[in-house]
N, CA, C and O of each residue as an XYZ file, in Angstrom:
704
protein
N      23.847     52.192     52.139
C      24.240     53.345     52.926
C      23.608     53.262     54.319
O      24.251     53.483     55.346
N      22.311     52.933     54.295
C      21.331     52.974     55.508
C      21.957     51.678     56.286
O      21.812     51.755     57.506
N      22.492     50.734     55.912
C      23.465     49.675     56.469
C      24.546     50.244     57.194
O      24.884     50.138     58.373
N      25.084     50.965     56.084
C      26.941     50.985     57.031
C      26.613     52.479     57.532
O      27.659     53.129     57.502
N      25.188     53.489     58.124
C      25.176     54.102     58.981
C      24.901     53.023     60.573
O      25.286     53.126     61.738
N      23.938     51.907     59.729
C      23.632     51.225     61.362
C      25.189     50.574     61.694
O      25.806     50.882     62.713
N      25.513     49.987     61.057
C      26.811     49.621     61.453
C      27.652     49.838     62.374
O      28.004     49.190     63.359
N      28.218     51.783     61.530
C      28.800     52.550     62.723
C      28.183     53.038     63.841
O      28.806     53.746     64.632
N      27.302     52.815     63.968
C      26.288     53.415     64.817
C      26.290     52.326     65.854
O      25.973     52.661     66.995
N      26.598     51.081     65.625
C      26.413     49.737     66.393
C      27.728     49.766     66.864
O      28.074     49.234     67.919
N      28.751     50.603     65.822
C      30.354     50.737     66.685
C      30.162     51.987     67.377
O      31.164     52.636     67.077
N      29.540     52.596     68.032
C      29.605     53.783     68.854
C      28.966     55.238     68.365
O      28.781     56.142     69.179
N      28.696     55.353     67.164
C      28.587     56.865     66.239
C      28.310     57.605     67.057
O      29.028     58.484     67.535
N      26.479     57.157     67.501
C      25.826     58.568     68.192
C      26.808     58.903     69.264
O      27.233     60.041     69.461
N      27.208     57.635     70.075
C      27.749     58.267     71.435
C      28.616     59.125     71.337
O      28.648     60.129     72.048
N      29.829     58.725     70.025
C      30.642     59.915     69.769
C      30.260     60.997     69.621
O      30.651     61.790     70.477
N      29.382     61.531     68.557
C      28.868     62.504     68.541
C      28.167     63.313     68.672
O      27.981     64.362     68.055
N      27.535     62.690     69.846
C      26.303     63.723     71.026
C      27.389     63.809     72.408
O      26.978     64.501     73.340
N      28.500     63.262     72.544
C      29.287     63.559     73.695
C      29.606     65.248     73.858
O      30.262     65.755     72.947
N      29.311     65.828     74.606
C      29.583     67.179     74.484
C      31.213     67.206     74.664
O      31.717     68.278     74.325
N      31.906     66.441     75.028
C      33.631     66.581     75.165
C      34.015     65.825     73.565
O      35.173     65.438     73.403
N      33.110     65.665     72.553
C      33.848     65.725     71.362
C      33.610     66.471     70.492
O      32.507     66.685     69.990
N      34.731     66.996     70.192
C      35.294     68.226     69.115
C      34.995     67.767     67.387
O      34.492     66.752     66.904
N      35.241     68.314     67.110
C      34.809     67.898     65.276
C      36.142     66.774     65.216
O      35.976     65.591     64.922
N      37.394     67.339     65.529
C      38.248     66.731     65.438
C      38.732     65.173     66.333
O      39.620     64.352     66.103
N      37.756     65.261     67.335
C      36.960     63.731     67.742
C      36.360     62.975     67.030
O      36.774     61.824     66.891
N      35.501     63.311     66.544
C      34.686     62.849     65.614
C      35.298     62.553     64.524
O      35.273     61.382     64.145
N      35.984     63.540     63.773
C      36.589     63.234     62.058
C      37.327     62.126     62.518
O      37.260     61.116     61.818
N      38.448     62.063     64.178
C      39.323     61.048     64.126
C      38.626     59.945     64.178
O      39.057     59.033     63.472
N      37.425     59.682     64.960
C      36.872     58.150     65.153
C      35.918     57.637     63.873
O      35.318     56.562     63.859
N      35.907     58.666     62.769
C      35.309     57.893     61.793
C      36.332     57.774     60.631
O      35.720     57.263     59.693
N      37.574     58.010     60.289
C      39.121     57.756     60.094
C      39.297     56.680     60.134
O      39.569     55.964     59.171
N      39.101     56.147     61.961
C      39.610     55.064     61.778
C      38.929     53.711     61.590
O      39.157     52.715     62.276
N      37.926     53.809     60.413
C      37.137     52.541     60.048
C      37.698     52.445     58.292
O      38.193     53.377     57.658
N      37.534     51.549     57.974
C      38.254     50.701     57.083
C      37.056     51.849     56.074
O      35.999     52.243     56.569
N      37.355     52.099     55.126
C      36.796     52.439     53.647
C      36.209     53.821     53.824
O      35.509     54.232     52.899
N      36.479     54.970     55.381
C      36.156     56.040     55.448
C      37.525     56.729     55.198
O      38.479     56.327     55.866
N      37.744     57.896     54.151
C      38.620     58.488     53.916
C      38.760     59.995     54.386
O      38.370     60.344     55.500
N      39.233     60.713     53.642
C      39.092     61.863     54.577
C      37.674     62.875     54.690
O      37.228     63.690     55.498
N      37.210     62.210     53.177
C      36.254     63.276     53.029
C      35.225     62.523     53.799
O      34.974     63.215     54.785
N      34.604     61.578     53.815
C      33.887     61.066     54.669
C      34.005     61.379     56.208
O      33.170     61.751     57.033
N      34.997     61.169     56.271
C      35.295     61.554     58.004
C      35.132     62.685     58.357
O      34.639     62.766     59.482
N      35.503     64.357     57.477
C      35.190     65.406     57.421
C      33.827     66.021     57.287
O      33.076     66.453     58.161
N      33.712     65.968     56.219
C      32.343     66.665     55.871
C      31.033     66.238     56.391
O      30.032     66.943     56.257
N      31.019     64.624     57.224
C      29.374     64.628     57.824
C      29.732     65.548     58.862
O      29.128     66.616     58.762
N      30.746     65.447     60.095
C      30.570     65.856     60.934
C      31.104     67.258     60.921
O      31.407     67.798     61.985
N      31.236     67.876     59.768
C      31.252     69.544     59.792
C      29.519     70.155     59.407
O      29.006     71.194     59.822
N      28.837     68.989     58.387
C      27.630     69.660     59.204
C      26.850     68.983     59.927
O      25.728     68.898     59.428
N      27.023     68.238     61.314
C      26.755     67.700     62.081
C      26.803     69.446     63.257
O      25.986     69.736     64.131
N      27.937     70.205     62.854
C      27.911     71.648     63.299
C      26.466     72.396     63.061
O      26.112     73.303     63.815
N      25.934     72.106     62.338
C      24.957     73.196     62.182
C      23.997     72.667     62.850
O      22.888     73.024     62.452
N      24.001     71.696     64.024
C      22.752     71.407     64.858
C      22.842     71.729     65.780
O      23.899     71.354     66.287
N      21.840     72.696     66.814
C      21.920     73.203     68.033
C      22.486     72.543     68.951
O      23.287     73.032     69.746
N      22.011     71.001     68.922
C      22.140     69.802     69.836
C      23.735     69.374     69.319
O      24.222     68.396     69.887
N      24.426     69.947     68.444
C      25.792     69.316     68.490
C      26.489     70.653     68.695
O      27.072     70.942     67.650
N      26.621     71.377     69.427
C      27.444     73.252     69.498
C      28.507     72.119     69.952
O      27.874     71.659     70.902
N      29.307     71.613     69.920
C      30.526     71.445     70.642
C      30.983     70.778     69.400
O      32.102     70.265     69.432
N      30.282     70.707     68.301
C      31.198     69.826     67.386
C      31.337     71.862     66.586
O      30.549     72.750     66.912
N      32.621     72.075     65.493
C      32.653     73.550     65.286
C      33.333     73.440     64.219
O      34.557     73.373     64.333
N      32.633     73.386     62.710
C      33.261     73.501     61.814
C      34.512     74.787     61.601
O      35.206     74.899     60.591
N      34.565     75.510     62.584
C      35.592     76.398     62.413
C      36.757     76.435     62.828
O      37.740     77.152     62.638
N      36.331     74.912     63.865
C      37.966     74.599     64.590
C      39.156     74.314     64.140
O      38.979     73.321     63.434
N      40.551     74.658     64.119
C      41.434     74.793     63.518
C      41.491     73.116     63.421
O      41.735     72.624     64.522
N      41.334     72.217     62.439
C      41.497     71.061     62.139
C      40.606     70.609     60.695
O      39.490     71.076     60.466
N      41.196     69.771     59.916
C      40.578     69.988     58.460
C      41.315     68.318     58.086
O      42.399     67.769     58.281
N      40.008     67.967     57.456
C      41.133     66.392     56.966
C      40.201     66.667     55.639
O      38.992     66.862     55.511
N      41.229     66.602     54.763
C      41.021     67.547     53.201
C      41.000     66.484     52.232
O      41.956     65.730     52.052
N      39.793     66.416     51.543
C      38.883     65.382     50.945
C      39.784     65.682     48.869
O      40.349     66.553     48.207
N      39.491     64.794     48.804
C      40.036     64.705     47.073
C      40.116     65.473     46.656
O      41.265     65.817     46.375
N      38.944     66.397     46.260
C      38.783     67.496     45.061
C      39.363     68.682     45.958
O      39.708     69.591     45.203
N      39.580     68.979     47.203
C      40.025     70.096     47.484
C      41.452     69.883     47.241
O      42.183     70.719     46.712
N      41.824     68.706     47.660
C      43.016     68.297     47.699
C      43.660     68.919     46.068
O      44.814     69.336     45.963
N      42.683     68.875     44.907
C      43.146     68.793     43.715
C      43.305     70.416     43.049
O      43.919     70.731     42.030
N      42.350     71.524     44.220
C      42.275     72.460     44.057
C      43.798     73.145     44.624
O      44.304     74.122     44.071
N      44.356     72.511     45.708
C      45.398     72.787     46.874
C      46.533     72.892     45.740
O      47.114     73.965     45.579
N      46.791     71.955     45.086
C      47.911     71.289     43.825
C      47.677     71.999     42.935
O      48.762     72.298     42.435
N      46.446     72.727     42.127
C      46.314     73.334     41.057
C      46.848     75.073     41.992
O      47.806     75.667     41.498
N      46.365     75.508     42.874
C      46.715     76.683     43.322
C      48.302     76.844     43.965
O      48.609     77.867     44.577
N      48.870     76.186     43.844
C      50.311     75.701     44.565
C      50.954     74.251     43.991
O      50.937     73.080     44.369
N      51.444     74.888     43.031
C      51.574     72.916     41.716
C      52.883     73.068     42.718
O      53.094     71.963     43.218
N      53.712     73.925     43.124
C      55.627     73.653     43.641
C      55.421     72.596     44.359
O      56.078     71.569     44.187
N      54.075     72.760     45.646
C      54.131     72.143     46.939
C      53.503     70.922     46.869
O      52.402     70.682     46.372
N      54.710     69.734     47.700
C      54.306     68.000     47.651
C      53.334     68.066     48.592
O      53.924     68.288     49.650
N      52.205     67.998     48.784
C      51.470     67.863     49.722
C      51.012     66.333     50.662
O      50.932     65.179     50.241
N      50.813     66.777     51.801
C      50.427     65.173     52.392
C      49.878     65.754     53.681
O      50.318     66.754     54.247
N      48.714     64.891     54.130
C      47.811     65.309     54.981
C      48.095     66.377     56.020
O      47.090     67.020     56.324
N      48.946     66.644     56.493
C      49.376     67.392     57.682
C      49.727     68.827     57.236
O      49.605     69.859     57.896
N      50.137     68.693     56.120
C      50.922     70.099     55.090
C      49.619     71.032     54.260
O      49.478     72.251     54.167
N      48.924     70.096     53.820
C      47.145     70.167     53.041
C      46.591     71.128     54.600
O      46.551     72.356     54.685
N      46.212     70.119     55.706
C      45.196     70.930     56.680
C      46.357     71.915     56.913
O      45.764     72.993     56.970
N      47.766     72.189     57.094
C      48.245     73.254     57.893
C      48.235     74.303     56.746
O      48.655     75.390     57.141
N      47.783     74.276     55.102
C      47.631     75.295     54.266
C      46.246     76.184     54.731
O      46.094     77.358     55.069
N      45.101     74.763     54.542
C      43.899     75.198     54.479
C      43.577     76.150     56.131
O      42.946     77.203     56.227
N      44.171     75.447     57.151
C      43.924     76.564     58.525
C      44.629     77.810     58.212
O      44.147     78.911     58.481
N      45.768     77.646     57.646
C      46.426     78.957     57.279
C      45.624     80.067     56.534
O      45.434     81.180     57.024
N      45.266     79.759     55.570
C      44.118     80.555     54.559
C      43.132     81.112     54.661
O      42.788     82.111     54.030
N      42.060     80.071     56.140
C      41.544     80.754     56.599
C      41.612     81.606     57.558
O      40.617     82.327     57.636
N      42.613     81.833     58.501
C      43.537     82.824     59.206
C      43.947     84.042     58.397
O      44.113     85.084     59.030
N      44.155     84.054     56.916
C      44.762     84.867     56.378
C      43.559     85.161     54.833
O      43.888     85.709     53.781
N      42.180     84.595     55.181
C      41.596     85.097     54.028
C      41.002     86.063     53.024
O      40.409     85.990     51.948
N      41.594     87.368     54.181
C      41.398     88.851     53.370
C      42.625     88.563     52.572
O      42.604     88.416     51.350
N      43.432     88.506     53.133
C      44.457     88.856     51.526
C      44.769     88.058     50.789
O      45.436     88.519     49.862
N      44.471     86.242     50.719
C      44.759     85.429     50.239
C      43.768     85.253     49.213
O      44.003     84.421     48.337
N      42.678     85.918     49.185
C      41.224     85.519     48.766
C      41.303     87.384     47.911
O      40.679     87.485     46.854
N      41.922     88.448     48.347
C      42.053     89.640     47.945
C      40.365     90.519     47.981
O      39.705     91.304     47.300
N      40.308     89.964     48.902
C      38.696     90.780     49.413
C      39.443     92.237     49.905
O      40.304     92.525     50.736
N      38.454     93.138     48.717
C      38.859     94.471     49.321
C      37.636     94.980     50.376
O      36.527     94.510     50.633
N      38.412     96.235     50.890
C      37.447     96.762     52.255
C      35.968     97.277     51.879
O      35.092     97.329     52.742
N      35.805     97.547     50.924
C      34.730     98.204     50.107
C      33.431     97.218     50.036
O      32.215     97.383     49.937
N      34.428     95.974     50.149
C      33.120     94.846     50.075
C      33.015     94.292     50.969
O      32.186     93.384     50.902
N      33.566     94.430     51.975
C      33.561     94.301     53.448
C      31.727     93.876     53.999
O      31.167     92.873     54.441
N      31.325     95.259     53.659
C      29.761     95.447     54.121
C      29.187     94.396     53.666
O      28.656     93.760     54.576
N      29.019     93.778     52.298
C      28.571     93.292     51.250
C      28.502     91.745     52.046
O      27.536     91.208     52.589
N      29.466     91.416     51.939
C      29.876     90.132     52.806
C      29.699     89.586     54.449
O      29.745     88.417     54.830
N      29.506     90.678     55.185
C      28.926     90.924     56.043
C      27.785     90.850     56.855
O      27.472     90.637     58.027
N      27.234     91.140     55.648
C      25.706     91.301     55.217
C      25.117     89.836     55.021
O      24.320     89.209     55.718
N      25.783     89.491     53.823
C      24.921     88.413     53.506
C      25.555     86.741     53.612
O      25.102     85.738     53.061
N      26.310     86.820     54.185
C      27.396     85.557     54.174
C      27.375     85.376     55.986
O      27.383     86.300     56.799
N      27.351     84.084     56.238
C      27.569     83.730     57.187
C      28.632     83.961     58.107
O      29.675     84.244     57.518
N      28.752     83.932     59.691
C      29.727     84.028     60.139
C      30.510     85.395     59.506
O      31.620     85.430     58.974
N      29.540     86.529     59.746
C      30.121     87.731     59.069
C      30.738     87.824     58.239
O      31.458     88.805     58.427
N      30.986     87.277     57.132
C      31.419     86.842     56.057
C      32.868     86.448     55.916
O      33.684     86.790     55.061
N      32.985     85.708     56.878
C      33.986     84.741     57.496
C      33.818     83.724     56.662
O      32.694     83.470     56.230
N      34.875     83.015     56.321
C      34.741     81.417     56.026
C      35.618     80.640     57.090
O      36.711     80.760     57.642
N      34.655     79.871     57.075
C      35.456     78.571     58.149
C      36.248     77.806     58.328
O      37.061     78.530     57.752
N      36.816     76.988     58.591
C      38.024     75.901     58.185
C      36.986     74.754     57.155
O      37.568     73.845     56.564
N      36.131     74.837     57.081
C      35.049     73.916     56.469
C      34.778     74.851     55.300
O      34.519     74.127     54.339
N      34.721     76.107     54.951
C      34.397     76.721     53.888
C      35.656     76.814     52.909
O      35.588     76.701     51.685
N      36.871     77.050     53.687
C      37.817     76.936     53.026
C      38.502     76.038     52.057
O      39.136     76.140     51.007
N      37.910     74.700     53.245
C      38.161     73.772     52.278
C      37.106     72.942     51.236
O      37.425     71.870     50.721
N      36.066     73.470     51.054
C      35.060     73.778     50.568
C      35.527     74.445     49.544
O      35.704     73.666     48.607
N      35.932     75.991     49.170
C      36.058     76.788     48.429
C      36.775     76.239     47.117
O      36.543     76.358     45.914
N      38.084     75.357     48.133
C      39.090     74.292     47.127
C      38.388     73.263     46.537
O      38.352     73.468     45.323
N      37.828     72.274     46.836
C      37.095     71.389     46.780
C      36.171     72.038     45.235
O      36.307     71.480     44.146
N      35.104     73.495     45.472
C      34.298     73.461     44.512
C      35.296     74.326     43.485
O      34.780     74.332     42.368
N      36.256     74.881     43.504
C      37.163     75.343     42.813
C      37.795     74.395     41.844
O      38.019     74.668     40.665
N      38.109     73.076     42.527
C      38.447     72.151     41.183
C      37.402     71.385     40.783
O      37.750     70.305     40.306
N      36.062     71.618     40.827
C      34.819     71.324     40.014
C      34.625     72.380     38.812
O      34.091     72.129     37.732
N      35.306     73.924     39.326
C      35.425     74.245     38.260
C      36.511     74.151     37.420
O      36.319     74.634     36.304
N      37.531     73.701     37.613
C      38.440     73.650     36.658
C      38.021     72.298     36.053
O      38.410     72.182     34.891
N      37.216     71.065     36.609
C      36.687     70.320     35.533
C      35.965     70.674     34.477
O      36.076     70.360     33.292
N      35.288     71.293     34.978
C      34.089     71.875     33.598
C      34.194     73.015     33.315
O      33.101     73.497     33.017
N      35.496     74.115     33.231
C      35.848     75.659     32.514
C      35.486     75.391     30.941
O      34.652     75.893     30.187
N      36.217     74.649     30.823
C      36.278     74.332     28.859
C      35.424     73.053     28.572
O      35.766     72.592     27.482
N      34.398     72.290     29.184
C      33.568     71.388     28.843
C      31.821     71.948     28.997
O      31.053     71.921     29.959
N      31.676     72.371     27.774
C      30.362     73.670     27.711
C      29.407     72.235     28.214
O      28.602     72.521     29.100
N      29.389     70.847     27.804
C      28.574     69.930     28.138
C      27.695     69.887     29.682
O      26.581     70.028     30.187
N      29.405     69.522     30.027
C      29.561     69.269     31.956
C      28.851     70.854     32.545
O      27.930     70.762     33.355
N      29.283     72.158     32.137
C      28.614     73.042     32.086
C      27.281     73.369     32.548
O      26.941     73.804     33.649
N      26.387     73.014     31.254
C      25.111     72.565     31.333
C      24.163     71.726     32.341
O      23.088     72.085     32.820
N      25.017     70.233     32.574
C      24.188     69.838     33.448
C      24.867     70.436     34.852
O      24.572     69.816     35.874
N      25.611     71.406     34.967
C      25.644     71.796     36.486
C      25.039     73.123     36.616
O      25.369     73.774     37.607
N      23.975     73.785     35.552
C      23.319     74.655     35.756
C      22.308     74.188     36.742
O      21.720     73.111     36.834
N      22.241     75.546     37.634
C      20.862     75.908     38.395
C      19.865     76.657     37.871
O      20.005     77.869     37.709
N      18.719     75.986     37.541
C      17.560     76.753     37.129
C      17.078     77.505     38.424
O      17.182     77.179     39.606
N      16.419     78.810     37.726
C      15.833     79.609     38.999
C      14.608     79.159     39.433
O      14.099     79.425     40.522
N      14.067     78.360     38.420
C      12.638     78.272     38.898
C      12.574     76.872     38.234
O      13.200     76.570     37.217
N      11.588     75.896     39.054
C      10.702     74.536     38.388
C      10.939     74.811     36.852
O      11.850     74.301     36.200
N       9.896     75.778     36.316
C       9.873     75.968     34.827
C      10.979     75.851     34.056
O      11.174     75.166     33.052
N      11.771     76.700     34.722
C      13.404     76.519     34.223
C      14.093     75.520     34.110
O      14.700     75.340     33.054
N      14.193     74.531     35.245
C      14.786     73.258     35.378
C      13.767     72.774     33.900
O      14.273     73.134     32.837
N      12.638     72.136     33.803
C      12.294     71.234     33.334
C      12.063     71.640     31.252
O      11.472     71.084     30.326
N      12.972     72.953     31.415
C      13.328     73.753     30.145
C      14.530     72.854     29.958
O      14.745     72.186     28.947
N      15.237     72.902     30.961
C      17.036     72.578     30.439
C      16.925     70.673     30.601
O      17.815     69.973     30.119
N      15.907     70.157     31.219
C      15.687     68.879     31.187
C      15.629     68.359     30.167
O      16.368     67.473     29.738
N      14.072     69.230     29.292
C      14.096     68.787     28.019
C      15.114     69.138     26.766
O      15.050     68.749     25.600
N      15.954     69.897     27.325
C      17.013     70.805     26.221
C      18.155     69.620     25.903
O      18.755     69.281     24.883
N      18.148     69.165     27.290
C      18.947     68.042     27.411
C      18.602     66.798     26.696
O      19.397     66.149     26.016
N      17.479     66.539     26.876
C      16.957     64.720     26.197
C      16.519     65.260     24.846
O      16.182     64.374     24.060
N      16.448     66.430     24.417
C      15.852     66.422     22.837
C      16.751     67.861     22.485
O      16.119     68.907     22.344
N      17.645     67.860     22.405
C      18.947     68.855     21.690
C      18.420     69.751     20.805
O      19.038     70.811     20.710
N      16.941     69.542     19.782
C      17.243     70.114     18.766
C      16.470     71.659     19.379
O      16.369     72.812     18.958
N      16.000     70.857     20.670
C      14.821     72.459     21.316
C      16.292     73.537     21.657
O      17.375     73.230     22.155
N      15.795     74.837     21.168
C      17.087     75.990     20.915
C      16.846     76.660     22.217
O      17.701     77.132     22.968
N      15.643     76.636     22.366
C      15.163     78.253     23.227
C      14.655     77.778     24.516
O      13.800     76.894     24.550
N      15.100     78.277     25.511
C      15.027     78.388     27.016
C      13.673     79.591     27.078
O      13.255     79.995     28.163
């Protein structure tokens, strides 16, 4: 990994993406076009490459989205009619987030709630959106696999984790 960052980095990376005239959608395009980067690769470093002071010009919220596998699989499970293909995928996911009070059925009541404690006033981004899809068909992998389940629990605390560690390597322990 620490290779094929120097790599791209030896093809231009930083310059791309400390240029203040490139957009996320600069960036997603110039790491696209290298042989074995797909969409999600090209997407998701440089959406949080956004959350650094020193990159404000890159903007995970900018209307542009190159939509990585599992969202892709969430897009198809929430809309099985529609053939999807890259251009149709990002023009859903910008759509959705344009339209995510009623698509998402957030009532006004929870307005505050979200507001409050969610980023971007409890906005989601073109990056959360497709995010949302993305961890949405993680859950439809593991709804009915109590196994897969398990190891994607979050313990609240150290103690906790190293409860479900051992729950895991020695089955017959019952009690958390």
């Amino acid at each position: 990994m620490i290779r094929w960052i120097s790599h791209l980095d030896d093809l231009g990376m930083s310059d791309i993406v400390v240029d203040p005239k490139s957009y996320l959608s600069t960036v997603s395009t110039w790491f696209r076009t290298h042989r074995g980067i797909g969409p999600y690769y090209a997407y998701h470093p440089p959406c949080n490459f956004s959350r650094s002071d020193e990159l404000a010009h890159i903007d995970e919220d900018e209307d542009f989205c190159l939509v990585g596998p599992g969202a892709k699989r969430g897009l198809e499970y929430v809309f099985p009619n529609i053939k999807f293909n890259e251009q149709l995928m990002e023009e859903y996911i910008i759509s959705i987030k344009h339209n995510q009070m009623e698509f998402f059925d957030f009532k006004n009541k929870d307005l505050h709630y979200y507001t409050e404690n969610l980023e971007r006033g409890g906005r989601l981004t073109t990056f959360g959106v497709e995010i949302t899809f993305c961890q949405f068909n993680c859950f439809l992998a593991i709804k009915d696999n109590d196994k897969a389940q398990t190891k994607r629990m979050l313990p609240l605390t150290f103690e906790s984790f190293e409860k479900i560690a051992d729950r895991l390597k020695y089955p017959s322990i019952l009690s958390f």
